[in-house]
BALOBA-1460 file (C-alpha; in Angstrom, 3 decimals):
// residues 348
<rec num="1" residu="x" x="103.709" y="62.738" z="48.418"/>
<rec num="2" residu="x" x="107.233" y="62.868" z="47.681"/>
<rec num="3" residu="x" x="108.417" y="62.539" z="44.254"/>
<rec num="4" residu="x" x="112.004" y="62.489" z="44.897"/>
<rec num="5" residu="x" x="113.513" y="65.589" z="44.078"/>
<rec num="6" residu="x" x="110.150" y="66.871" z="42.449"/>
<rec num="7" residu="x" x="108.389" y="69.215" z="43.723"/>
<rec num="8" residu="x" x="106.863" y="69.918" z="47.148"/>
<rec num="9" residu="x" x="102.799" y="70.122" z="47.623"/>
<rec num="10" residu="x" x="102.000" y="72.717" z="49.913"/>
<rec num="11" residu="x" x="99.970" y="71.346" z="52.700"/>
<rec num="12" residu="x" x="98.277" y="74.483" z="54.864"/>
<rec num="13" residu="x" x="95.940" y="75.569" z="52.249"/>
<rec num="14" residu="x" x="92.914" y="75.000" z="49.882"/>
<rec num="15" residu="x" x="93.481" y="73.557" z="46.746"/>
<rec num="16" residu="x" x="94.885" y="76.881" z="44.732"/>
<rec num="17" residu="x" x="95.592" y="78.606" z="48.346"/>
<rec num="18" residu="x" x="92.208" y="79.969" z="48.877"/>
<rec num="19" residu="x" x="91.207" y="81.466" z="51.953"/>
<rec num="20" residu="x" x="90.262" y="78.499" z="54.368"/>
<rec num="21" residu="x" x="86.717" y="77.591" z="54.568"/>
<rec num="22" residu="x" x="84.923" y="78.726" z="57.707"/>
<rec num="23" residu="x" x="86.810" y="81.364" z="58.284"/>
<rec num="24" residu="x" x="89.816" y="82.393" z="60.441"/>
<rec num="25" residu="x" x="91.268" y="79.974" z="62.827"/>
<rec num="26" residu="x" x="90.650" y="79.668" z="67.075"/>
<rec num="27" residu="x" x="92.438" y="78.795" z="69.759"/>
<rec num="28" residu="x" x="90.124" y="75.813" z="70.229"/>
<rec num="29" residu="x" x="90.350" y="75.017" z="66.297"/>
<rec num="30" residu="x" x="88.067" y="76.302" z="63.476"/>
<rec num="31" residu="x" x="85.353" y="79.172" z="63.822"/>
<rec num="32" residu="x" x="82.632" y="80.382" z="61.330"/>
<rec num="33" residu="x" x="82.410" y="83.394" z="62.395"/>
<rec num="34" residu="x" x="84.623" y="85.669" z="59.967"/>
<rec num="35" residu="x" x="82.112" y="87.850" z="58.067"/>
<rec num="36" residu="x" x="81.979" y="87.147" z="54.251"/>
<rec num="37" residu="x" x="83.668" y="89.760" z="51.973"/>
<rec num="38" residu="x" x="82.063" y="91.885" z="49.264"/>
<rec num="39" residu="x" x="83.494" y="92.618" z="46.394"/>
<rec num="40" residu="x" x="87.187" y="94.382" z="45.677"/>
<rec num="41" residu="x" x="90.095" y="92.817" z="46.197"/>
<rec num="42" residu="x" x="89.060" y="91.492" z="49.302"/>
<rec num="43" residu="x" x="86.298" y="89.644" z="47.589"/>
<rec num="44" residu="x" x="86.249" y="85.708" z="48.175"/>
<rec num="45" residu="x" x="87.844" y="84.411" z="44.809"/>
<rec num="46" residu="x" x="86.530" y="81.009" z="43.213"/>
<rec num="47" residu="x" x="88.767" y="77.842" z="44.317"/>
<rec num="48" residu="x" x="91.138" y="77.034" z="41.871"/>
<rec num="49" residu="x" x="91.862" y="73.349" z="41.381"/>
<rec num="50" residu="x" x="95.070" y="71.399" z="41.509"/>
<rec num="51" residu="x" x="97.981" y="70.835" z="43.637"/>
<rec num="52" residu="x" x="99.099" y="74.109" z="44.682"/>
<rec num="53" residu="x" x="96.845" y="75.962" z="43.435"/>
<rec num="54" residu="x" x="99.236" y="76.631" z="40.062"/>
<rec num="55" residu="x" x="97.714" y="74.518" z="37.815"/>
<rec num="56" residu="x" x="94.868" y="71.564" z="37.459"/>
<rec num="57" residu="x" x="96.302" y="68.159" z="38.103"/>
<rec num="58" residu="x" x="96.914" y="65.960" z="35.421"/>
<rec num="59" residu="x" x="94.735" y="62.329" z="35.316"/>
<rec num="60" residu="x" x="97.062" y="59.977" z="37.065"/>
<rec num="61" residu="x" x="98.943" y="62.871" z="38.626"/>
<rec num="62" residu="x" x="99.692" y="61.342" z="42.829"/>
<rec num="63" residu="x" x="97.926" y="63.760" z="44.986"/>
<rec num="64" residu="x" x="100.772" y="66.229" z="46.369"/>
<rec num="65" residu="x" x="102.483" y="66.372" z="50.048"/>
<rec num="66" residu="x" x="100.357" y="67.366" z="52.384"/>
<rec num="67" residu="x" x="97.276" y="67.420" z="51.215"/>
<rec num="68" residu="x" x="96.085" y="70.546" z="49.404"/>
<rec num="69" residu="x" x="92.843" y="70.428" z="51.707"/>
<rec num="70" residu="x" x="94.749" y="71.029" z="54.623"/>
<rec num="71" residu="x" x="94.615" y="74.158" z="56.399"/>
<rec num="72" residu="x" x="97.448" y="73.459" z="59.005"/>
<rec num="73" residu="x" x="96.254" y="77.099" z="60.846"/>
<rec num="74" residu="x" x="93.697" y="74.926" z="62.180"/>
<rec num="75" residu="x" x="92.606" y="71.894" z="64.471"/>
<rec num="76" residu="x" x="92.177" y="69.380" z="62.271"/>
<rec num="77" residu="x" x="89.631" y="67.585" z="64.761"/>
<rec num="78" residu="x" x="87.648" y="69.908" z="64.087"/>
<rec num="79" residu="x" x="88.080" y="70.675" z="60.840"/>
<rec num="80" residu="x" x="87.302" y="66.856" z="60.183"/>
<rec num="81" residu="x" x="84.224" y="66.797" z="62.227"/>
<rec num="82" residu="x" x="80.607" y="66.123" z="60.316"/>
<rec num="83" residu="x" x="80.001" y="64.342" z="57.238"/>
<rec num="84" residu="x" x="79.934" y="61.105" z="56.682"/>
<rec num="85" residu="x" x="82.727" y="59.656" z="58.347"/>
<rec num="86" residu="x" x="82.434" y="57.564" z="61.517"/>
<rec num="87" residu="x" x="85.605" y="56.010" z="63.473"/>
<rec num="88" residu="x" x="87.878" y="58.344" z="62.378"/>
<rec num="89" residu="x" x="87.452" y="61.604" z="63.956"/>
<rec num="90" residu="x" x="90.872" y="62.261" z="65.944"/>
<rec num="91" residu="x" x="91.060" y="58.521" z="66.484"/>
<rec num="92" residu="x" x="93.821" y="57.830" z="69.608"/>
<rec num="93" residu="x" x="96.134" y="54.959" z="69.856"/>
<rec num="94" residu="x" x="94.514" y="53.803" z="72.493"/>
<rec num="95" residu="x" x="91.692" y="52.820" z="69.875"/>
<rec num="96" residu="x" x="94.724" y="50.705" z="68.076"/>
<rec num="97" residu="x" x="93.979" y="47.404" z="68.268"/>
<rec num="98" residu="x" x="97.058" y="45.179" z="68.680"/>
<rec num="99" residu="x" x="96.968" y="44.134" z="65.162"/>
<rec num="100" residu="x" x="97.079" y="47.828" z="63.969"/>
<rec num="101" residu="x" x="101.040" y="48.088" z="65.460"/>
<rec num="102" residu="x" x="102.769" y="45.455" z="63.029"/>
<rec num="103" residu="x" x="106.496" y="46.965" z="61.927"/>
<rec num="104" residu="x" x="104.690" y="47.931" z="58.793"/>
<rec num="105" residu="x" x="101.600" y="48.988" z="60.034"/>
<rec num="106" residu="x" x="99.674" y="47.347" z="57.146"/>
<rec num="107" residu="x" x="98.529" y="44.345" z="59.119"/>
<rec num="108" residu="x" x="95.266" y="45.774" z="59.945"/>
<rec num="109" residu="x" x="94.433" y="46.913" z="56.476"/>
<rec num="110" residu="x" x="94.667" y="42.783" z="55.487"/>
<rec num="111" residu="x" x="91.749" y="41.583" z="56.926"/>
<rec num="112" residu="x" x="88.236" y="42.223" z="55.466"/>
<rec num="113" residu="x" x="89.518" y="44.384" z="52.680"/>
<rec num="114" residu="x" x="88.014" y="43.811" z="48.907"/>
<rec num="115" residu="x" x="90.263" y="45.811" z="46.574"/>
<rec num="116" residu="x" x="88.348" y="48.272" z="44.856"/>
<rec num="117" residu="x" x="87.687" y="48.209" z="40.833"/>
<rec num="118" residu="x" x="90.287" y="49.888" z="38.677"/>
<rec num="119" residu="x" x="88.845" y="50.615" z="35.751"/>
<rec num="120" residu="x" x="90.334" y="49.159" z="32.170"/>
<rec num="121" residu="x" x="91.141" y="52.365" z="31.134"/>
<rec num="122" residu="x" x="93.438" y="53.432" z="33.731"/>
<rec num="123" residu="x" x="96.804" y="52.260" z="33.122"/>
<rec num="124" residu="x" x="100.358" y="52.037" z="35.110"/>
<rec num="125" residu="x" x="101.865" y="54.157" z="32.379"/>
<rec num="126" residu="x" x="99.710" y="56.959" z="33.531"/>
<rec num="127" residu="x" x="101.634" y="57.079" z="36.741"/>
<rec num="128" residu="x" x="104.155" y="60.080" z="37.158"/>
<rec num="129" residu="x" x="107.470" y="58.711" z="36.236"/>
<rec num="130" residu="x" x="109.444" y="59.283" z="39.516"/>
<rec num="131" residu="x" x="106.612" y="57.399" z="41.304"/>
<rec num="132" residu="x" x="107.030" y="54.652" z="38.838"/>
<rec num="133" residu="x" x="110.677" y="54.454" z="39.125"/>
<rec num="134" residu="x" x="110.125" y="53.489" z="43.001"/>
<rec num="135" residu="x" x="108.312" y="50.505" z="41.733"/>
<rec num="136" residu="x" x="110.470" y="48.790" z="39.958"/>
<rec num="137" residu="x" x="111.645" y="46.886" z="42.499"/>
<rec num="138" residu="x" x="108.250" y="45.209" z="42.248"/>
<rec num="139" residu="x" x="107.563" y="42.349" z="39.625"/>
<rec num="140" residu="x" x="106.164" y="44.029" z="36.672"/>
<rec num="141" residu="x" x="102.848" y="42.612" z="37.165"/>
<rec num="142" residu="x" x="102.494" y="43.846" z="40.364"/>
<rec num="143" residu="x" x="103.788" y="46.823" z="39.725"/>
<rec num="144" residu="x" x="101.407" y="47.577" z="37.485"/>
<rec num="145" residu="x" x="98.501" y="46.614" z="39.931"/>
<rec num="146" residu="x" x="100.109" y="49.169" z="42.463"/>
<rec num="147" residu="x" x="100.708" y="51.501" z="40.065"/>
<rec num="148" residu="x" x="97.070" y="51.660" z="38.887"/>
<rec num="149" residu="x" x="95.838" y="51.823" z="42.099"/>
<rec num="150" residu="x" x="97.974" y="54.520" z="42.814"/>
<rec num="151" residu="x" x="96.383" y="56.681" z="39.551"/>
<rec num="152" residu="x" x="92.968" y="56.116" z="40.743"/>
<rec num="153" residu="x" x="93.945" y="57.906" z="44.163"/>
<rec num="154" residu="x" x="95.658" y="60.860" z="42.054"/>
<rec num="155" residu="x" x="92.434" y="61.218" z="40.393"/>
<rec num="156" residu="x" x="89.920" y="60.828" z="43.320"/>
<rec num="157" residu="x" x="91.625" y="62.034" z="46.613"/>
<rec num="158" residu="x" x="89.755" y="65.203" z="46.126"/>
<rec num="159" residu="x" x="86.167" y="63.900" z="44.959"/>
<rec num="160" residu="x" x="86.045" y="60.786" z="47.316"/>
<rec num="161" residu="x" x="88.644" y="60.462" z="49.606"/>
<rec num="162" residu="x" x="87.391" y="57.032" z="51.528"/>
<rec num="163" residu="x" x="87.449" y="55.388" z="47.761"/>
<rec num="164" residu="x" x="91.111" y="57.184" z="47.436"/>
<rec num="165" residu="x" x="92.004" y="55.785" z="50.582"/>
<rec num="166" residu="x" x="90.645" y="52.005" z="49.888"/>
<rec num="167" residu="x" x="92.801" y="52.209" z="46.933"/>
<rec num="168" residu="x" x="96.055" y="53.079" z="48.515"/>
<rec num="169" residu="x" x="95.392" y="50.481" z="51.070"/>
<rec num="170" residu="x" x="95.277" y="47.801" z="48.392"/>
<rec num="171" residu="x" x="98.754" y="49.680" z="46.813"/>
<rec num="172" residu="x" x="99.817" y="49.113" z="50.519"/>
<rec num="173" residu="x" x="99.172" y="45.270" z="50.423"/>
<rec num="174" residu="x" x="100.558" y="44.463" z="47.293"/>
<rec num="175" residu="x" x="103.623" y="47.503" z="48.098"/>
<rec num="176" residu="x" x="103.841" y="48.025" z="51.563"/>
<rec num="177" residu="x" x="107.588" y="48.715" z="51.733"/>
<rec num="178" residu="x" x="107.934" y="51.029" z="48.751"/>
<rec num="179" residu="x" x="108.080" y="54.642" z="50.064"/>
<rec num="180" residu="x" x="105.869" y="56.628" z="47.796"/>
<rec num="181" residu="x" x="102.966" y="54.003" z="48.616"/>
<rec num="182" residu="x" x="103.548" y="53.933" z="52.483"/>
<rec num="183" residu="x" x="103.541" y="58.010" z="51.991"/>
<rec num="184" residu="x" x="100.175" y="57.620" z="50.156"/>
<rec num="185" residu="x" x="98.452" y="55.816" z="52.823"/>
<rec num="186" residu="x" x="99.021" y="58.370" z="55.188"/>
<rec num="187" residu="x" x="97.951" y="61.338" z="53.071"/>
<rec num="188" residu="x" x="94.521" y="59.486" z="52.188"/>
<rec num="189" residu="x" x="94.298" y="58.400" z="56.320"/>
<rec num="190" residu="x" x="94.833" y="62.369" z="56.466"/>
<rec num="191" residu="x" x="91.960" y="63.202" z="53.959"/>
<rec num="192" residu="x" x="89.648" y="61.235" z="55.785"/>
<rec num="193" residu="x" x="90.510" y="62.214" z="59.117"/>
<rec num="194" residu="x" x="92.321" y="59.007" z="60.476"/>
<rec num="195" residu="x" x="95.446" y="60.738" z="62.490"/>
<rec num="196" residu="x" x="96.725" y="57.791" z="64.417"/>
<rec num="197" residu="x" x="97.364" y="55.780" z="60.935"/>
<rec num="198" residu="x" x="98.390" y="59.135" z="59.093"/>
<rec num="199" residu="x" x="101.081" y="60.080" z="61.564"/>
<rec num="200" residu="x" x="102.200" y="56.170" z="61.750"/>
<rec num="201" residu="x" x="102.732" y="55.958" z="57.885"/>
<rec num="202" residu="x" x="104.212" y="59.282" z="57.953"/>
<rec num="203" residu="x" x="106.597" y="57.706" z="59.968"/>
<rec num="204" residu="x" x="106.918" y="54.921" z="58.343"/>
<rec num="205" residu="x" x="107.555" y="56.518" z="55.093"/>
<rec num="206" residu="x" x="110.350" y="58.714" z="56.470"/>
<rec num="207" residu="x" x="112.058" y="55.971" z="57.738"/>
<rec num="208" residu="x" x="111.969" y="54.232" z="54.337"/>
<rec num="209" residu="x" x="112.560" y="57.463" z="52.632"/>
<rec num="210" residu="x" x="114.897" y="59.346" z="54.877"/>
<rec num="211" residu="x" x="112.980" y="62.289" z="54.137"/>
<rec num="212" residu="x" x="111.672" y="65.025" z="56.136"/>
<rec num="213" residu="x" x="109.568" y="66.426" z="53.708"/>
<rec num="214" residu="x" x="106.290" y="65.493" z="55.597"/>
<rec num="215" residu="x" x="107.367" y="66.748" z="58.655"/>
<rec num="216" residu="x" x="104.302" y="69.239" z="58.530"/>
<rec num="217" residu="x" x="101.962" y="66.733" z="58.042"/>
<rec num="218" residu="x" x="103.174" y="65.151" z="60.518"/>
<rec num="219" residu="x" x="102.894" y="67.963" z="63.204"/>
<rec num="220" residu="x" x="99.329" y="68.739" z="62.076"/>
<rec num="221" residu="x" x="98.182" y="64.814" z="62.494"/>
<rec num="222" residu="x" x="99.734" y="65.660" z="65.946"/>
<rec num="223" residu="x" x="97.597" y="68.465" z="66.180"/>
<rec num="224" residu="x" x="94.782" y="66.100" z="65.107"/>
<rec num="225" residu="x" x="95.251" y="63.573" z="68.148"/>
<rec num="226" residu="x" x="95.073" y="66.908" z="70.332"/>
<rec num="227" residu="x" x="98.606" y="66.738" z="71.477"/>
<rec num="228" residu="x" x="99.417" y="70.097" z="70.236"/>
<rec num="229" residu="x" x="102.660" y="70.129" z="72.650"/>
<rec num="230" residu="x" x="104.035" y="66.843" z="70.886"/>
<rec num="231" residu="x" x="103.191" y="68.668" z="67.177"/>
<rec num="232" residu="x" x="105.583" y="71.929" z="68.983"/>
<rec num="233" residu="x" x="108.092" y="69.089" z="70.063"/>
<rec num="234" residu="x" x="108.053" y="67.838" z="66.309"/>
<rec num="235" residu="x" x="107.795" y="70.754" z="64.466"/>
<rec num="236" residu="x" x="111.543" y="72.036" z="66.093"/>
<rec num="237" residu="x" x="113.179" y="68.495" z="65.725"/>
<rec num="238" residu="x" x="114.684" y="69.431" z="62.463"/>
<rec num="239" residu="x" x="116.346" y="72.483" z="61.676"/>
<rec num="240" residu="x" x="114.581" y="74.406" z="59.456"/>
<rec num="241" residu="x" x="117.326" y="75.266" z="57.021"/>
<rec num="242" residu="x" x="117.725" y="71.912" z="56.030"/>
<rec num="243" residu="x" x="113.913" y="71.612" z="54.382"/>
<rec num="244" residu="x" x="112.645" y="73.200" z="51.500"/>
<rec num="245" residu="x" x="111.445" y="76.603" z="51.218"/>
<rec num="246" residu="x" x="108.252" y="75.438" z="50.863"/>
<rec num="247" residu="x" x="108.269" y="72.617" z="53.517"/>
<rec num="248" residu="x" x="109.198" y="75.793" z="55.836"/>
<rec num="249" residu="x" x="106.021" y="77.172" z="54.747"/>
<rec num="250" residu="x" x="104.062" y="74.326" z="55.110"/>
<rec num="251" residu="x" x="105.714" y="73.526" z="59.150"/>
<rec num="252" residu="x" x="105.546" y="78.063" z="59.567"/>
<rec num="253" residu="x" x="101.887" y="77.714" z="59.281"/>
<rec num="254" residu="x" x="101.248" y="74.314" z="61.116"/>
<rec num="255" residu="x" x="103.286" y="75.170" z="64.323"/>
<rec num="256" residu="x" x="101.499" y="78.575" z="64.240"/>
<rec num="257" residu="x" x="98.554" y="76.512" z="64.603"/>
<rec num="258" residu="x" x="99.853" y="74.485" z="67.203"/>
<rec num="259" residu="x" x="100.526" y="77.849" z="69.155"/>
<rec num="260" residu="x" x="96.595" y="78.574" z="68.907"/>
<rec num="261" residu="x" x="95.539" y="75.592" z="70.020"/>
<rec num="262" residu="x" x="97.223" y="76.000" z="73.027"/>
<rec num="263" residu="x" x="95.775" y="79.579" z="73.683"/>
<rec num="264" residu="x" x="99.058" y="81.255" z="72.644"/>
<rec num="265" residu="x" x="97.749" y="83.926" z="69.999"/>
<rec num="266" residu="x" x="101.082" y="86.072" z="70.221"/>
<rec num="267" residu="x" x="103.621" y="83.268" z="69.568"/>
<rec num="268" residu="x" x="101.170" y="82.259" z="67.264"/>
<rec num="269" residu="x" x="101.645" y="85.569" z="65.275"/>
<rec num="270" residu="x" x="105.389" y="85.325" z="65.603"/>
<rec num="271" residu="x" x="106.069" y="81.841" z="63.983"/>
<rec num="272" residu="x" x="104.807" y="82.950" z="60.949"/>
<rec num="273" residu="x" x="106.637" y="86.225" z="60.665"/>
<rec num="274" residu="x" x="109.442" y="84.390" z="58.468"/>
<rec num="275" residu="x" x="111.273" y="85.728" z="55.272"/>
<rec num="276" residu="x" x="108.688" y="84.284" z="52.778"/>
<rec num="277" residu="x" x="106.404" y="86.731" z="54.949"/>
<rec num="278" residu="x" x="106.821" y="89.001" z="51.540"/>
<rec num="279" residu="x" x="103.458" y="90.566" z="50.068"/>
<rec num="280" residu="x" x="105.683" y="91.869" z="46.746"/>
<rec num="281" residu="x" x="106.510" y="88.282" z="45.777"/>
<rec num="282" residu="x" x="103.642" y="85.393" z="44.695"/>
<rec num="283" residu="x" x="104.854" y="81.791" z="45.130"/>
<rec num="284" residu="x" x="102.607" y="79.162" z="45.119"/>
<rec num="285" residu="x" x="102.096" y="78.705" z="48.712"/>
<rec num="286" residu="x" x="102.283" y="82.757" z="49.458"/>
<rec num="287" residu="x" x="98.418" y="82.737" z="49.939"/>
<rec num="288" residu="x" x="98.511" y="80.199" z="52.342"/>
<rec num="289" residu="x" x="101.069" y="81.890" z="54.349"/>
<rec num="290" residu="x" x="99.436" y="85.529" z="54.183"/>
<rec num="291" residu="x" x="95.851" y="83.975" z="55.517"/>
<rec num="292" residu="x" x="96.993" y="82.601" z="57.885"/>
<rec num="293" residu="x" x="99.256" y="86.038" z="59.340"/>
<rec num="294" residu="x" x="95.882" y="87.853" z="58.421"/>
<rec num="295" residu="x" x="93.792" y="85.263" z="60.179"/>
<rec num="296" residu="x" x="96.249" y="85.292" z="63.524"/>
<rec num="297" residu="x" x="96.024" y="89.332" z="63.492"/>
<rec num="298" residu="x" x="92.448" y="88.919" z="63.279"/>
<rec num="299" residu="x" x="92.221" y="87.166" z="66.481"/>
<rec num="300" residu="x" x="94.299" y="89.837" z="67.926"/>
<rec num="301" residu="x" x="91.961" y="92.191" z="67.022"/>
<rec num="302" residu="x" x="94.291" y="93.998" z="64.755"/>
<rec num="303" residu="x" x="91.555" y="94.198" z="61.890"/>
<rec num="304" residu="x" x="93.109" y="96.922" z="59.894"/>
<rec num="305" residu="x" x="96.308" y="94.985" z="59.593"/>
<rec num="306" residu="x" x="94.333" y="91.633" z="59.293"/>
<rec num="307" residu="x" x="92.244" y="93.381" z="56.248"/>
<rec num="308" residu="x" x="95.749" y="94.735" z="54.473"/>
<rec num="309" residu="x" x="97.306" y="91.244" z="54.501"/>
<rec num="310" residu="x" x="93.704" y="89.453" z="53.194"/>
<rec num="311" residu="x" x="94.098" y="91.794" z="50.582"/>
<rec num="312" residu="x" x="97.732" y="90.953" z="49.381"/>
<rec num="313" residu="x" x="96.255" y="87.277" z="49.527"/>
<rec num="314" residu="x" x="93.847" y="88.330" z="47.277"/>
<rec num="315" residu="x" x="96.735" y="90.097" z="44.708"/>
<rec num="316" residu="x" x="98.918" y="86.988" z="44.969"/>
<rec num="317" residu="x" x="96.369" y="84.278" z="43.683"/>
<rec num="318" residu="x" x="95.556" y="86.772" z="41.000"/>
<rec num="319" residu="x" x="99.104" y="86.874" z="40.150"/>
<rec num="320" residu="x" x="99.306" y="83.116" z="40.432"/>
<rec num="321" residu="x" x="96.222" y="82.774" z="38.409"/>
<rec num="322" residu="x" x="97.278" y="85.187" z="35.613"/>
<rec num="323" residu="x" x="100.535" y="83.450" z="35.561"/>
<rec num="324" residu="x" x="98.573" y="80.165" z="34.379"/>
<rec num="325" residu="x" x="100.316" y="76.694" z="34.209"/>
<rec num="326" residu="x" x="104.105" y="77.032" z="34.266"/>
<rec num="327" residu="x" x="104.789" y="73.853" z="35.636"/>
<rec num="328" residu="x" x="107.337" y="75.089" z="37.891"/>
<rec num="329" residu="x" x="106.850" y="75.712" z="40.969"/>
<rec num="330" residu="x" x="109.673" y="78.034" z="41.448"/>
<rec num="331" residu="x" x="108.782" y="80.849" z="39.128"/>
<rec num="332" residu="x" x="107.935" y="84.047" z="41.145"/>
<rec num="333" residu="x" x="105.287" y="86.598" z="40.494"/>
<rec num="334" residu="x" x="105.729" y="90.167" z="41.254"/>
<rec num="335" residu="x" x="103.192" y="91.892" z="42.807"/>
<rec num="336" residu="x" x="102.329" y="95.687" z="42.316"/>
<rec num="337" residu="x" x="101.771" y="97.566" z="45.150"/>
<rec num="338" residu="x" x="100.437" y="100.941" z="46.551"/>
<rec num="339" residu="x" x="103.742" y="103.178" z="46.779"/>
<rec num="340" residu="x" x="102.303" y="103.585" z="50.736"/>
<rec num="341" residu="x" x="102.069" y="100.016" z="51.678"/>
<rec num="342" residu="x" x="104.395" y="98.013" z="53.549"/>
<rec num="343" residu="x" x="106.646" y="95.797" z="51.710"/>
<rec num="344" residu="x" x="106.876" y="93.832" z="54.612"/>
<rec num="345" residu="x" x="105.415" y="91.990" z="58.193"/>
<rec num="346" residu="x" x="104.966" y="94.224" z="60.533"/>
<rec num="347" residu="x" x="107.090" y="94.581" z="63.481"/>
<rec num="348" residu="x" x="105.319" y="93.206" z="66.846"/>
């Protein structure tokens, strides 16, 4: 989520940028069939919690943009499939019903909905203050409501995302024009696997926001629906100067997977090779980035060169780790490395 002017989340990667469960991404999505790795540096590391994977998230904290368990490398169909979670694997619009495309797209959320208990403890003040300051065109009593409801999704989104998601409907009810909770609704529709509403709220909450900071969410709910060609179409809409460096992460890493779901490993490979593409620099989304490059020349079957950049993965959560919680997202952490290594991608 947005917190206007804040910081960006970095969608594409495991809470704390771990390598992405199941192994390296296919053309047709997801496979599990990337051996696990003993020991050394190229040892699989323990998850680290928290947006970004900097530091732990604070109670009442709004979950970030994009949705820390989002590996955009991959099809997120797939990655959504099993589990307890029927009706909303890939769901198409042509599953909308015509109550689900209201201006708002909050109409169908109205019906049949009990809000869900917010317990006494949990209080608006515990909101982030730039969230807060959006609601304040609310009453204060029910900006407090939405506010609390907003909290509980902060501190559940990565425990139990349908309860996060029931609460950021009832935010939506009582809120539904108010940016940060339109942008809410879509990351919990995300979490749970529900692209159609994701990428409408996503919408929705650019409109509102005139923001294009979710632009890689939206090209991996894209992705999602299995129109990879629309997520391409998306991704280049904007020019990618104009975001973030982050949010050029974040898109780097989703259109890359939009290239291997359409069977286009090479191109693949290229939209990744961008300057952040640095192995002597750690930023918070630099593991992200580098597992997915490996994970792409991995495919190739370039496993020596897939093995060196899972290995400066591996040195850049350390250094991220080590660095503990700066609270700023912009600090950089050098990284040694061997005087024979490459400083940089590698040419194709």
């Amino acid at each position: 989520m947005s917190d206007s002017g804040d910081r960006a989340k970095r969608p594409g990667e495991k809470p704390g940028g771990s390598k992405p469960e199941g192994g390296r991404p296919d053309r047709g999505g997801p496979s599990s069939d990337r051996r696990p790795r003993q020991g050394g540096a190229g040892a699989e590391r323990p998850r680290r919690d928290g947006p970004e994977g900097g530091r732990p998230r604070r109670d009442g904290e709004r979950p970030q943009r994009g949705r820390p368990e989002a590996d955009l490398s991959k099809n997120p169909r797939e990655r959504r499939t099993g589990g307890d979670r029927p009706g909303y694997q890939g769901r198409s619009p042509r599953d909308e019903t015509p109550e689900d495309r209201d201006p708002y797209g909050i109409r169908a959320v109205r019906n049949r909905h009990d809000d869900p208990e917010v317990p006494e403890t949990v209080q608006a003040k515990d909101l982030d203050r730039v969230a807060r300051a959006q609601l304040k065109t609310l009453s204060k009593e029910n900006a407090d409501g939405v506010a609390r409801h907003l909290v509980m999704v902060g501190q559940l989104i990565d425990t139990d995302p349908q309860l996060a998601h029931a609460h950021a409907v009832s935010a939506a009810r009582r809120a539904g024009r108010i940016a940060v909770v339109r942008e809410t609704l879509a990351i919990t529709a995300y979490s749970i696997g529900d692209f159609a509403l994701a990428l409408r709220e996503l919408r929705t909450y650019r409109r509102i926001s005139g923001r294009d900071d979710q632009l890689p969410l939206m090209v991996d709910s894209e992705r999602g629906l299995g129109r990879p060609d629309k997520a391409l179409e998306l991704g280049r809409s904007v020019p990618r100067a104009s975001l973030p460096v982050d949010v050029q992460v974040q898109l780097a890493i989703a259109m890359s997977g939009a290239r291997l779901d359409l069977g286009q490993t090479d191109a693949a490979l290229a939209e990744l090779q961008i300057p952040q593409l640095d192995p002597g620099k750690a930023f918070s989304w630099s593991p992200a980035l580098f597992d997915a490059y490996a994970a792409v020349l991995e495919d190739l079957g370039r496993e020596d060169d897939a093995e060196e950049w899972w290995q400066h993965s591996d040195r850049a959560s350390e250094a991220l780790d080590s660095g503990g919680d700066t609270g700023d997202d912009d600090v950089v952490e050098i990284i040694e490395e061997d005087a024979d290594e490459d400083s940089g991608p590698k040419s194709e």
